[in-house]
C-alpha positions, 0 to 999 in steps of 0.5 A, a space after each residue: 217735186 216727185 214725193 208731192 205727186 207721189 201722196 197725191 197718186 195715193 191718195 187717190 189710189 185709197 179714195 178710189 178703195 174706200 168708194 168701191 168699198 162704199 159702193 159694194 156695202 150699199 148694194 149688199 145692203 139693198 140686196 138684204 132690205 129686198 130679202 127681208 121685204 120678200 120674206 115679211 110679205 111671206 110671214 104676214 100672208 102666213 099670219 092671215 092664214 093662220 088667222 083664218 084657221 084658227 077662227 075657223 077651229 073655234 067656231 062652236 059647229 066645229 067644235 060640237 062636229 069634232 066632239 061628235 065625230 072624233 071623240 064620240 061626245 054626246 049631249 046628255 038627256 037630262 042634268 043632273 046635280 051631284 052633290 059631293 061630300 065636303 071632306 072633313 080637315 083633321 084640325 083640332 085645337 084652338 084653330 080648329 074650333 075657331 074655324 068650326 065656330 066661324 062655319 057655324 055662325 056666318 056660313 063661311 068655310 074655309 
């Protein structure tokens, strides 16, 4: 009769492991939800902030006050178009022809 009482002794012995065990991870787990909760409070109140200063930095009165002040940009009096040569492709030969002729009839460079 000893051997039966002797398996039951153990395994009470290893379920009592097992649940302190159990037990153990669940809180180590809680402690890490409660970490990470902590820390996307901390990313997204980051992400509102940095929200706020970027539409800030695109605002077009900031822009021009930058260009202005740092970079010493100014707007000019008067447009003026500058009109700049097309450059000349050394193609000769059949292509080269072809090409010409299209320009010439349907106004379409390539």
């Amino acid at each position: 009769m000893k051997p039966i009482k002797s398996w039951w002794l153990i395994g009470i012995v290893l379920g009592l492991i097992v649940y302190v065990w159990i037990s153990a991870q669940c809180v180590s787990t809680g402690i890490e939800i409660s970490r990470l909760k902590f820390r996307k409070a901390e990313l997204l109140n980051l992400n509102r902030m940095t929200g706020t200063e970027i539409s800030g930095l695109r605002s077009a009165e900031r822009v021009e006050k930058m260009a202005r002040n740092d970079l010493g940009l100014v707007i000019p009096d008067k447009f003026e178009n500058i009109l700049v040569p097309e450059k000349k492709r050394a193609d000769s030969g059949f292509f080269g022809a072809a090409r010409d002729w299209i320009a010439n009839t349907i106004g379409y460079v390539f």
